[in-house]
Each structure stands twice: as structure tokens, then as C-alpha cells.
C-alpha positions as a printed Julia matrix, in Angstrom:
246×3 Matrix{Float64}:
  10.61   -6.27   20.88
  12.54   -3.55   19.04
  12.63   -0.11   20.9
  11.06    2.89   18.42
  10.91    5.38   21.14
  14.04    7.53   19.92
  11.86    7.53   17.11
   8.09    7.94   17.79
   7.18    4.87   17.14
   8.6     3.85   13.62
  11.35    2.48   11.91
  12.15    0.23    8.79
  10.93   -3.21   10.26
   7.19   -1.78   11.7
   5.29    0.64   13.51
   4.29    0.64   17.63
   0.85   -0.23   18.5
   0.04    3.41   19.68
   1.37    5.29   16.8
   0.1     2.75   14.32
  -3.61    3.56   15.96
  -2.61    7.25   15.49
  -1.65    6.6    11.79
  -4.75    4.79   11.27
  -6.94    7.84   12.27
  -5.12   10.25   10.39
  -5.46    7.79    7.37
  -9.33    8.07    7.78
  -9.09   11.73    8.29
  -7.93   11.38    4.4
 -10.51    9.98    2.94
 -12.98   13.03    1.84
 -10.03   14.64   -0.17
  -7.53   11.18   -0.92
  -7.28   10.8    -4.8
  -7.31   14.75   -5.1
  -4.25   15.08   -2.97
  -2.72   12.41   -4.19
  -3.36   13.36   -7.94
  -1.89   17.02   -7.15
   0.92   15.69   -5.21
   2.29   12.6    -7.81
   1.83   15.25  -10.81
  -0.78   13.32  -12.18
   1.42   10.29  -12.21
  -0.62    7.95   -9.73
  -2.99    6.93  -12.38
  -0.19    5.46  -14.64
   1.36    3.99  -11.3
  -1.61    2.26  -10.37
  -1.82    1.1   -14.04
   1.79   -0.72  -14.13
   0.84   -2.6   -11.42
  -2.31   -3.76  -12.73
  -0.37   -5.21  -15.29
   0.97   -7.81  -13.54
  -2.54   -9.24  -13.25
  -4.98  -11.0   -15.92
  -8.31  -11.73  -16.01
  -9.58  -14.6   -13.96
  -6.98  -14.53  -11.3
  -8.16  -14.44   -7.95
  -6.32  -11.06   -6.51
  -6.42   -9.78   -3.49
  -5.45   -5.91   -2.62
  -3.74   -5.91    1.15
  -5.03   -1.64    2.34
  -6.95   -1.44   -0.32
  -8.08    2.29    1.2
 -11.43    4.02   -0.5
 -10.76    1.78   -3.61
  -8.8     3.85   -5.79
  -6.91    0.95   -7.12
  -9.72   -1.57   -6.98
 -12.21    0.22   -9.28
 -10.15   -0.8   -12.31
  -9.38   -4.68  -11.68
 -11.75   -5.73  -14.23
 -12.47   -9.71  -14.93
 -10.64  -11.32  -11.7
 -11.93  -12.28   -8.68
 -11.41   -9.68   -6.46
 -10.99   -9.45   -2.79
 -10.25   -6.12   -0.59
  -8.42   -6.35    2.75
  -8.0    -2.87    5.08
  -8.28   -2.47    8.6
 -10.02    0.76    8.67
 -13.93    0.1     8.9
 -14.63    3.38    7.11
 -12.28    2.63    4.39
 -13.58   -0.4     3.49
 -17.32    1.36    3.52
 -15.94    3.97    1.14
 -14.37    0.94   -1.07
 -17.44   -1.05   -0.78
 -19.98    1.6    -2.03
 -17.83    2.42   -4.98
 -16.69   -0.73   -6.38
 -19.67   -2.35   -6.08
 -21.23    0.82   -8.15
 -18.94    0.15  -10.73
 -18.55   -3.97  -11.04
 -22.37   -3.41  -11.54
 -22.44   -1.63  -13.75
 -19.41   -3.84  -15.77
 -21.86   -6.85  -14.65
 -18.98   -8.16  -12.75
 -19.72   -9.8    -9.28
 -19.0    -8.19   -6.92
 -15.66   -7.99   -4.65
 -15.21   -9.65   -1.39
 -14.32   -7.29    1.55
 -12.4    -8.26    5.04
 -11.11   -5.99    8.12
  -8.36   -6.93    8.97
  -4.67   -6.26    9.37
  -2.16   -7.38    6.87
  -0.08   -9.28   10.02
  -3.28  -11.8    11.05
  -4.74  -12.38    7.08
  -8.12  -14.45    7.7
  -7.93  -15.9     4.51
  -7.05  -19.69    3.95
  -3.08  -20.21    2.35
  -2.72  -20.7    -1.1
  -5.37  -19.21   -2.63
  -4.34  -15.8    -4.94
  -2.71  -15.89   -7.86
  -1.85  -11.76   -6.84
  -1.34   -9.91   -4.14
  -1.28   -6.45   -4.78
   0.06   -3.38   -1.98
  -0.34    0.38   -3.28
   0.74    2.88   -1.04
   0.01    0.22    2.03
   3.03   -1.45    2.85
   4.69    1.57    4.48
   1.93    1.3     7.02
   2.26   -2.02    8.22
   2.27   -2.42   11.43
   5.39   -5.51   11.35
   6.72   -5.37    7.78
   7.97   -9.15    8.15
   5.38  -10.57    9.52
   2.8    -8.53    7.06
   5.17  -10.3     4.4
   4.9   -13.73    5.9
   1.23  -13.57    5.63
   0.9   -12.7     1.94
   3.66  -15.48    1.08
   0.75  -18.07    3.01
  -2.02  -16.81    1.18
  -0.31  -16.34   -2.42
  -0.48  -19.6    -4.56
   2.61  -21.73   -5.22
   3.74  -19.08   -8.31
   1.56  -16.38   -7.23
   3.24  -12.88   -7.57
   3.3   -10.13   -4.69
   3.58   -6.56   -6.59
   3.55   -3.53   -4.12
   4.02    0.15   -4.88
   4.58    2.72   -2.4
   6.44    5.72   -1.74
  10.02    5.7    -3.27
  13.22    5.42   -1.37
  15.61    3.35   -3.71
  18.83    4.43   -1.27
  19.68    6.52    1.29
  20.23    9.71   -0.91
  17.25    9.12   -2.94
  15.33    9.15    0.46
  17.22   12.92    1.48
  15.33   14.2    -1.45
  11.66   11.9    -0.95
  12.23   13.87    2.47
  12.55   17.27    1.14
   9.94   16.82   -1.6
   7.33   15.13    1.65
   8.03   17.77    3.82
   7.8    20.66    1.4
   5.63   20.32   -1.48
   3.44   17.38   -0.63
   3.14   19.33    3.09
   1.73   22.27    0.44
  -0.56   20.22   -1.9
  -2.6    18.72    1.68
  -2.57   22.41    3.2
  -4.26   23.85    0.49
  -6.73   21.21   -0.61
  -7.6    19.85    2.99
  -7.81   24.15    3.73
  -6.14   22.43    7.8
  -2.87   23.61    8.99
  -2.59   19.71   10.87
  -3.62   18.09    7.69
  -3.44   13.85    7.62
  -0.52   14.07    5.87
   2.1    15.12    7.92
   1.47   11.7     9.17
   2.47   10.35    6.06
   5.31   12.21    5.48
   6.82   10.73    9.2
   6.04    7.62    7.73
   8.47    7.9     4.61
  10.92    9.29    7.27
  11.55    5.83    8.57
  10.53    3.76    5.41
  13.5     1.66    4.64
  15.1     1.02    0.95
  15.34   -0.92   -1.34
  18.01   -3.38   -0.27
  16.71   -3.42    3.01
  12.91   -4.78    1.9
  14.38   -6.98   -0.79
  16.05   -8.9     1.86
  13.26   -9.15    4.11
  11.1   -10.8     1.3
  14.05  -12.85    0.23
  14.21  -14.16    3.98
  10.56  -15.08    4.03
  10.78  -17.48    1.48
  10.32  -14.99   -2.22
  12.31  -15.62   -4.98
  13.01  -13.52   -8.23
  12.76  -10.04   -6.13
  12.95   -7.0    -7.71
  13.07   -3.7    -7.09
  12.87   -0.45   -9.3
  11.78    3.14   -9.28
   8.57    4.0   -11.4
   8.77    7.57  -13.69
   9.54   10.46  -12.36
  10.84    8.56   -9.52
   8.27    9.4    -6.67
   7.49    5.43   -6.1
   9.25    2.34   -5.83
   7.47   -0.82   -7.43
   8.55   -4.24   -5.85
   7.71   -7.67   -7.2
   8.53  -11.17   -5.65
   7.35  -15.1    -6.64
   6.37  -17.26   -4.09
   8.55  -20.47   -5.29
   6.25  -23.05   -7.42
């Protein structure tokens, strides 16, 4: 078992069971005030983020979002078979009420919903043409092991995309640092109006969020081919994409 405790709990490859529970309140904590902070603190840039990543999807694929949160992302998946996986209960309350609002209203059916943790998926294998990961990854408990479950459940040619917070190398990631611990530390003070806001959470998250290279070669080792990594404009998230081999 690899030691975190020089560390609080986190590095690159996963996050201990105790601060992982931690993180997983603090996420909830988010929830009232979520796409307003994270509007303010992307520059606006989070809708055209979670746009290029619906891209990689068409209609009548069977997708499923791993921490799919209060549904930001899943709102606008329009004409695919849609399931959302989180392991927050609340979350996935929050999701539920407002996609099924809005697939209603599309006269869509509606989206499938599990609890559960992206390590233990308790969906069959080979069943989604996409899995998609926005701003979720990072918060996986074993990063591997999270991977290794989305490679069973993906189709033979089904694409993973995930986007999360960038860190292409290790001087990119000085300056994700500075811009997490000073101006997104500023955005969640203001809006959340609480000096121990739910995002100084996130921010230790980033802190020990690996790169680039490092992920690419964990999906590589699970079995992915054709990975790829790049930074989305202005540079404040990394997209990643990966095949599971036909």
C-alpha cells in the first residue's frame, strides 16, 4: 500500500480512505454555489470546456459520465443513452432532479443514475461507446484501478475522454498552484461569503495531481491505445483521450 502520510493523504496514483471521505464532504459542501464558482474561476471558459468534450460523442451512443457531480455536464448530452455514476448521494439527487427536468422537456428518456465509486463500477463490461470524466478524475480514490474499470465497461473501440484541472508538466503545475491558491482561493471566498470554503480542498488536490506523462502511461499500462494528451484554451485544463483496442 503506498504511504501518503508525508503528504496528507494524496499523491499522483490515489487518495487515502480518510482524506478521500474528507474530500467527498467538502465536494458536497459545493454544491449550492458549484457552476457559479466554477464559471468565475475558469473565466467563463468551463462552458466551452465541457463543450469539446461533448464532441467526442454522437447521438445514440450509450455514454456514461464517471462523477458526474450536480449534472453540469449531463444537462447537455442530448440523443444518447445516458447513464450518471457519482458516489455522493446528494450529488446524484441534485443531478437527478435537473436532468430529468430537462430530458423532459427535450422528450428524451430519461438518464440512468448509480452510486458508486469509479474503482468498483456496477455496470456489466463492454457496454459504452463513451466514457466521459470532467473535473472527476483528480478525485479518484486509486487512479489505476478507477482506469481499469472504465477500460471493462467501455466497448471494444469505445473512447475514454476526461477533462480536469491542467498540469501538462511540472512547471505548468508551479503556476496551476499559484493561480489555485490565489485567485481560485478568492473567487470561493467571496461567492461561498466562508473563510474555510470547499475549495481549499480542491486546490490540495491539484497539489498532488500528476502530469501529463505520468497519466498517459498509466492508461497506456491498462490496456488504452492512441492516448493523448493536450491543454484546452487558456490553459486552465488538460483534456485526455484514450481507445480501448477494437
Amino acid at each position: 500500500m503506498t504511504d501518503r502520510s508525508a503528504t496528507g493523504g494524496f499523491d499522483p496514483s490515489g487518495i487515502d480512505e480518510e482524506a478521500w471521505t474528507e474530500l467527498e464532504r467538502q465536494l458536497e459542501a459545493t454544491i449550492p454555489v458549484y457552476d457559479k464558482v466554477n464559471k468565475i474561476m475558469t473565466l467563463g471558459f468551463d462552458k466551452g470546456m465541457r463543450k469539446h468534450v461533448r464532441s467526442h460523442a454522437e447521438p445514440g451512443m450509450k455514454v456514461l459520465e464517471v462523477g458526474c457531480g450536480p449534472g453540469s455536464f449531463a444537462v447537455d448530452i442530448v440523443g444518447m443513452d445516458l447513464t450518471c455514476l457519482d458516489p455522493s448521494a446528494e450529488m446524484l439527487k441534485v443531478c437527478k432532479k435537473r436532468l430529468d427536468k430537462v430530458r423532459s422537456e427535450r422528450g428524451e428518456s430519461q438518464a440512468s443514475y448509480v452510486e458508486a465509486i469509479a474503482e468498483e463500477i456496477p455496470l456489466p463490461d463492454n457496454t459504452f461507446d463513451r466514457v466521459f470524466c470532467l473535473f472527476s478524475f483528480r478525485d479518484f480514490k486509486d487512479k489505476k484501478k478507477g482506469l481499469e474499470e472504465i477500460f471493462r465497461v467501455l466497448k471494444p473501440g469505445g473512447q475514454l475522454v476526461i477533462c480536469d484541472a491542467g498540469k501538462a508538466n511540472w512547471l505548468h503545475g508551479l503556476f496551476g498552484r499559484l493561480y489555485m491558491a490565489t485567485f481560485v482561493q478568492w473567487v470561493a471566498r467571496i461567492v461561498t461569503k466562508d473563510p474555510n470554503h470547499p475549495w481549499k480542498w480542491l486546490a490540495r488536490t491539484y497539489t498532488h495531481y500528476g502530469t501529463h506523462s505520468y497519466y498517459k502511461g498509466v492508461m497506456k499500462e491498462v490496456g488504452f491505445k492512441d492516448v493523448k494528451a493536450r491543454l484546452l484554451f487558456p490553459g486552465m485544463s488538460s483534456r485526455f483521450k484514450a481507445n480501448k483496442p477494437e
